[in-house]
C-alpha atoms as one frame of an Amber mdcrd trajectory, in Angstrom:
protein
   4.634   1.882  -4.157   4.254  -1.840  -4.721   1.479  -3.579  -6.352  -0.007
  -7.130  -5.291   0.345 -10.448  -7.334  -2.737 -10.001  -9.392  -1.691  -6.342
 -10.049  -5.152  -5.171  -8.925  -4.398  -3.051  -5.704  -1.346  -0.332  -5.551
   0.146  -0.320  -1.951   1.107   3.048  -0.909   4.005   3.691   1.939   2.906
   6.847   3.661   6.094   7.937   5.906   5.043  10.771   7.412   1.579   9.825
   8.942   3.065   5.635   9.697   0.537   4.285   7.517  -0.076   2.248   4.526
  -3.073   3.343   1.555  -4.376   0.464  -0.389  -5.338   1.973  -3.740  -8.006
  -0.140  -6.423  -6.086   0.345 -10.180  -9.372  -0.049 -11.913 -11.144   2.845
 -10.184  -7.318   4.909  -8.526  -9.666   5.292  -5.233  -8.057   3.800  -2.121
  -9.899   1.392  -0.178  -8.293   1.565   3.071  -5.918   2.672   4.832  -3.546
   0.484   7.734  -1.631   2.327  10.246   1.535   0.335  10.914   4.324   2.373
  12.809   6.745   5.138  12.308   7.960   5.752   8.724   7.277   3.131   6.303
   9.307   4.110   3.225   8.965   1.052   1.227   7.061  -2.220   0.230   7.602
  -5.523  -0.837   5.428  -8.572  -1.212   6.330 -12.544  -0.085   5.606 -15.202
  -2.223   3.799 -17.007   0.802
């Protein structure tokens, strides 16, 4: 799990199925969901 700069989304590595869920912390509902390849197990966000 990571969350953004503003700490207003949760990002959500989701190994198994090679996606990621973007989750709103006010409401805990995602808002979408990006496939991006086999197994991500981890996040991290760039300052740029």
């Amino acid at each position: 799990l990571a969350f953004d700069e503003n700490e207003r989304h949760i990002y959500s590595t989701n190994g198994i199925s090679g996606d990621v869920t973007i989750i709103n912390v006010a409401s805990l509902r995602p808002i979408k969901t990006l496939k991006v390849g086999r197994f991500p197990w981890g996040a991290a966000f760039r300052p740029d």
